[in-house]
N, CA, C and O atoms as a MOPAC input file, in Angstrom:
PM7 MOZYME 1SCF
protein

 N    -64.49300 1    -4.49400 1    27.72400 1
 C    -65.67900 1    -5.33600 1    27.75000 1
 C    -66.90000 1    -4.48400 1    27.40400 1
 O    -67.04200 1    -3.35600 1    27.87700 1
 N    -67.60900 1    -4.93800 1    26.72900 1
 C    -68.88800 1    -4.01000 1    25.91500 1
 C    -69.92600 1    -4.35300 1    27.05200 1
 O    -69.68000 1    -5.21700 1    27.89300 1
 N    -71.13400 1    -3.60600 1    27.03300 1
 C    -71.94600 1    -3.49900 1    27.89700 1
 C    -73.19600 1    -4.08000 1    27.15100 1
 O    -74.13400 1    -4.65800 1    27.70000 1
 N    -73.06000 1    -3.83800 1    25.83200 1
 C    -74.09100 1    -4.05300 1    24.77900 1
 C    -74.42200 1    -5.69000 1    24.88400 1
 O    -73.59700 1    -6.59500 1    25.01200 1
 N    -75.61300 1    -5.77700 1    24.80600 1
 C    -76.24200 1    -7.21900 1    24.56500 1
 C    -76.30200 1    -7.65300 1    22.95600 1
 O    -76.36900 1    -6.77400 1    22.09700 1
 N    -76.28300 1    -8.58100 1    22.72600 1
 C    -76.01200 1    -9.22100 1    21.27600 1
 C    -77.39000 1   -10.15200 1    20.86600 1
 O    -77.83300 1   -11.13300 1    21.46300 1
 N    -77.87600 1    -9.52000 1    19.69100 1
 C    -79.46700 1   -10.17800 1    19.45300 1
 C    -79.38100 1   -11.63700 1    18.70100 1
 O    -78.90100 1   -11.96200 1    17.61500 1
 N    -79.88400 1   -12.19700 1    19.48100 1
 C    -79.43100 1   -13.97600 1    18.76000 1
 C    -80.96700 1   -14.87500 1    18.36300 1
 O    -81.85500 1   -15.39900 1    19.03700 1
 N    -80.72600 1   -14.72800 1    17.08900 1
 C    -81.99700 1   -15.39400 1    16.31500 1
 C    -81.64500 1   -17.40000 1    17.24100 1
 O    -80.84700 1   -18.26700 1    17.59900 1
 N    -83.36600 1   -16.82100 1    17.08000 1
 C    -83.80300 1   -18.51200 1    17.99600 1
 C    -84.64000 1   -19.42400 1    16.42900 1
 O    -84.89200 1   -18.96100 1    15.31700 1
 N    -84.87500 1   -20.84200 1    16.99800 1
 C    -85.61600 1   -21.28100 1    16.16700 1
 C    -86.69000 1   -22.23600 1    16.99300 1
 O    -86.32600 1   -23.22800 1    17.62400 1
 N    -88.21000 1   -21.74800 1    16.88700 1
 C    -88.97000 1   -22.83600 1    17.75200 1
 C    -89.48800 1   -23.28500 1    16.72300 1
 O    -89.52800 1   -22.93300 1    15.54400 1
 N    -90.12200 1   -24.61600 1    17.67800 1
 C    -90.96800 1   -25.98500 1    16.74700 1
 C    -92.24900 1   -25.63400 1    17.28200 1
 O    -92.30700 1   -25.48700 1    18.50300 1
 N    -93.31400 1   -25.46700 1    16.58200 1
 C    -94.60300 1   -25.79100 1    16.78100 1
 C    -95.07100 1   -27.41500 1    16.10400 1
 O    -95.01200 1   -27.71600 1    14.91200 1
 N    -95.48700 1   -28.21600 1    17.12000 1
 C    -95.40500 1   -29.52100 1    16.35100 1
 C    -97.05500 1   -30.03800 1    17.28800 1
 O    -97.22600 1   -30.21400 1    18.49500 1
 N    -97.90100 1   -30.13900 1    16.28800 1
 C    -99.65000 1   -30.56400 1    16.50500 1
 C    -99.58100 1   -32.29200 1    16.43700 1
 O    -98.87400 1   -33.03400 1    15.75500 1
 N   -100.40300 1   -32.51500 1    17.23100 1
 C   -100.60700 1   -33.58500 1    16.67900 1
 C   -102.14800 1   -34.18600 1    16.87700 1
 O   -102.54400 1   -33.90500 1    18.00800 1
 N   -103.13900 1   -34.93700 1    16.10100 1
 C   -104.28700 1   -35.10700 1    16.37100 1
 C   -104.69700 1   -36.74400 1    17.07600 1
 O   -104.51100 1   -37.84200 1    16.55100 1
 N   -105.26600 1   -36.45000 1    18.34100 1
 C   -104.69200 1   -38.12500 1    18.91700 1
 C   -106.23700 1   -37.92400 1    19.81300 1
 O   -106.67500 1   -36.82200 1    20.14300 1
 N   -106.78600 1   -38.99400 1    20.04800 1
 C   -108.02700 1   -39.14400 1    20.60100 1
 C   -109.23000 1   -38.54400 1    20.32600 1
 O   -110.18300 1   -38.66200 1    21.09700 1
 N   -109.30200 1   -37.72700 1    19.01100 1
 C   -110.76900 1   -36.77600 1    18.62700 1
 C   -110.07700 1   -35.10700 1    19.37700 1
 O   -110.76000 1   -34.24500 1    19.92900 1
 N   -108.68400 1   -35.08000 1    19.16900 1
 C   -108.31300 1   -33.55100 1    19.78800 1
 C   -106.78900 1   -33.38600 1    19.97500 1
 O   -105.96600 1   -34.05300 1    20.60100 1
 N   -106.67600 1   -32.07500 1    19.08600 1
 C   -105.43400 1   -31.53300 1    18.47400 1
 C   -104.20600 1   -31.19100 1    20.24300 1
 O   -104.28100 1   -30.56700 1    21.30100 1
 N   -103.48200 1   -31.87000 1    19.69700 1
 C   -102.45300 1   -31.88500 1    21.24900 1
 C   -101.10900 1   -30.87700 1    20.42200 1
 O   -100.84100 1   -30.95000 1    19.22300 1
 N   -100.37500 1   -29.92000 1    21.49700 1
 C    -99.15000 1   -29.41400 1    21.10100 1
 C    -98.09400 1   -29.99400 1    21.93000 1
 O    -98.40600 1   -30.53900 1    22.98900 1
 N    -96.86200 1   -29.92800 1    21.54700 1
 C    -95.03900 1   -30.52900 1    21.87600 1
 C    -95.12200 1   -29.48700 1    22.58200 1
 O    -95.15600 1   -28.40200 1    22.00100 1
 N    -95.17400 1   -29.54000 1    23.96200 1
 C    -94.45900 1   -28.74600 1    25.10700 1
 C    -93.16100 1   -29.04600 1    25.66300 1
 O    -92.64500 1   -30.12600 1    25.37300 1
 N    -92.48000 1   -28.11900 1    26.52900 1
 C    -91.21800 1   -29.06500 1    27.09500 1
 C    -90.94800 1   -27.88900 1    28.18100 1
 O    -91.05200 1   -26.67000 1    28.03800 1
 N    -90.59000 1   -28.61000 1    29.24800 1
 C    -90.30600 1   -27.64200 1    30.37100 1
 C    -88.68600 1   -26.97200 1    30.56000 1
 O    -87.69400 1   -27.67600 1    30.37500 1
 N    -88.60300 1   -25.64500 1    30.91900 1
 C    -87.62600 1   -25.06800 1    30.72700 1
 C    -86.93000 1   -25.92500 1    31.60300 1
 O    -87.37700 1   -26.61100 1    32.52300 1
 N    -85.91100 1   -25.80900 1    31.24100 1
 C    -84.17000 1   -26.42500 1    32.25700 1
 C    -83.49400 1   -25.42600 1    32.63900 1
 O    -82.57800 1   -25.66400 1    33.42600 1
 N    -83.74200 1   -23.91700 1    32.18200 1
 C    -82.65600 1   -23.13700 1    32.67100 1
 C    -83.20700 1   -21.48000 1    33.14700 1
 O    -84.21100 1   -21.03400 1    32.59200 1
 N    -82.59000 1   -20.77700 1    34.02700 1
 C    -83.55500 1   -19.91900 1    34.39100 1
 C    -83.07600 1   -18.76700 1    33.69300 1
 O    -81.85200 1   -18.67800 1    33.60000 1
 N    -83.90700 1   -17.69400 1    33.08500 1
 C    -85.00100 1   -17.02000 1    33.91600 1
 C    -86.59200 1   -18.30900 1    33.47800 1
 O    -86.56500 1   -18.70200 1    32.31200 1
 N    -87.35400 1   -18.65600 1    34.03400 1
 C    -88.18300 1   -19.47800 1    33.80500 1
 C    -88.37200 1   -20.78800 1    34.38700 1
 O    -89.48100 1   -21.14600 1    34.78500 1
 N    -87.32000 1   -21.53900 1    34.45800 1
 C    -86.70400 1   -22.87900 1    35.01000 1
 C    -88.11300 1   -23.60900 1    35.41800 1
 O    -88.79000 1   -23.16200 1    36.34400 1
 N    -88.56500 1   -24.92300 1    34.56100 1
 C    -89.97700 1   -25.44100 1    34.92400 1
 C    -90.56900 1   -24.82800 1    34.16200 1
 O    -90.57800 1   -25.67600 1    33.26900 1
 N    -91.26100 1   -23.76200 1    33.63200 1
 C    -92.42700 1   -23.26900 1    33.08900 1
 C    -92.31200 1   -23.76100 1    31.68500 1
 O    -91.29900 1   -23.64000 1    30.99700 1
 N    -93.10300 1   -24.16100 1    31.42100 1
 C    -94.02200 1   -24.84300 1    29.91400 1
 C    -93.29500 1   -23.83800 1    28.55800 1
 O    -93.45500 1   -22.62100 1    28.46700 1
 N    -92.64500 1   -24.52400 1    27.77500 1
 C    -92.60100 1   -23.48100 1    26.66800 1
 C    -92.57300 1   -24.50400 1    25.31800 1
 O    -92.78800 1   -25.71600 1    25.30100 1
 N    -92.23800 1   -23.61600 1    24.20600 1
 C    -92.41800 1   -24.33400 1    23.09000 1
 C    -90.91600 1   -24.99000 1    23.01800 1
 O    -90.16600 1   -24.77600 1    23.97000 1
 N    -90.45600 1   -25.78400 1    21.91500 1
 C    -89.10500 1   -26.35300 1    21.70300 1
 C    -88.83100 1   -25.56500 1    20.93600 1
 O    -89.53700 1   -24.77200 1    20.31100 1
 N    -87.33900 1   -25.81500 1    20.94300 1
 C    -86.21400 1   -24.47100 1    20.20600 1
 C    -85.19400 1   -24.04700 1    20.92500 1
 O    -84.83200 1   -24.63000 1    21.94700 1
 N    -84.65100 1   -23.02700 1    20.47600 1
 C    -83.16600 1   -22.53500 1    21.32600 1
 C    -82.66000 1   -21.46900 1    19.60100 1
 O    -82.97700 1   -21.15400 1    18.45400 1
 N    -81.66300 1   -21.36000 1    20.71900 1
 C    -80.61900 1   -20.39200 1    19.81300 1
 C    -79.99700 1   -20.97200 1    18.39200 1
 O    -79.74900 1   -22.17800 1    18.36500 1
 N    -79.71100 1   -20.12100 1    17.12000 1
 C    -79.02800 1   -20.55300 1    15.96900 1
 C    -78.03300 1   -20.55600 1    15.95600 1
 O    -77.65000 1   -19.62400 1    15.24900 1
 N    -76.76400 1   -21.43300 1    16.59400 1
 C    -75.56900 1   -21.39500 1    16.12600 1
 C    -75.01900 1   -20.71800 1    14.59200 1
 O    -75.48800 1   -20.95100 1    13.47800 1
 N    -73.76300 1   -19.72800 1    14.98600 1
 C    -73.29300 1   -19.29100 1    13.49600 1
 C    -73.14200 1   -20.68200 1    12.43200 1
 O    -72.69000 1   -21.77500 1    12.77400 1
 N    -73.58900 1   -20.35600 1    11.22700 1
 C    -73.30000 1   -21.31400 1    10.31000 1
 C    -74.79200 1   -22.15300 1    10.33400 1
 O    -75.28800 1   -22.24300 1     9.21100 1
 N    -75.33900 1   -22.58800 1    11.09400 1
 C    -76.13000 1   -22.89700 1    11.65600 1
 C    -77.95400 1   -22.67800 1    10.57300 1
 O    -78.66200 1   -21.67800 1    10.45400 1
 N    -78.12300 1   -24.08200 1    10.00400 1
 C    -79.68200 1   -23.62800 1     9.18200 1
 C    -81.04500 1   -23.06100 1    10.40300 1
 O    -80.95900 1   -23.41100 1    11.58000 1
 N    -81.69100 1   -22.58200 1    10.13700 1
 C    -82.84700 1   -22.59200 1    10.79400 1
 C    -83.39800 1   -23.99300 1    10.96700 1
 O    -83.54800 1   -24.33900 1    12.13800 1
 N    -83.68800 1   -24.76100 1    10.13900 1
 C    -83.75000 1   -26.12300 1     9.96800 1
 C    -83.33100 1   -26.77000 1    11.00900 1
 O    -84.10600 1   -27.19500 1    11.86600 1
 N    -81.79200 1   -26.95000 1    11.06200 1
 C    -81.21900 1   -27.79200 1    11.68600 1
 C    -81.21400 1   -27.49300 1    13.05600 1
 O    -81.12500 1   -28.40600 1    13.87600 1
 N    -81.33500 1   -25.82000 1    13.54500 1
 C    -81.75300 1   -25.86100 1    14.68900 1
 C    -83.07600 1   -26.30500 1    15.40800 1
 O    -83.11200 1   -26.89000 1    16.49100 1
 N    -83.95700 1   -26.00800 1    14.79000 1
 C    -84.90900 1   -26.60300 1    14.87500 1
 C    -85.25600 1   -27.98400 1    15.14100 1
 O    -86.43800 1   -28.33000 1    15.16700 1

């Protein structure tokens, strides 16, 4: 069993939107810990095979 950690390309969404006279961002609260609750952007990990795109 390797000890080594394995670097895994993510893909986030920055997604604006302009609604009442003022620019709002896509937040979403974590589901899983280290973090669990705290505010982050959307995204996750790239499955092999996997577009940036489609993770996204």
């Amino acid at each position: 069993m390797s000890t080594h950690e394995l670097a895994r390309l993510t893909a986030d969404v920055v997604a604006f939107a302009w609604r009442d006279g003022s620019w709002h961002v896509l937040m979403v609260q974590r589901r899983w810990d280290p973090y669990r609750g705290q505010w982050a952007l959307p995204g996750g990990h790239v499955d092999v095979e996997e577009s940036f795109r489609d993770a996204a």
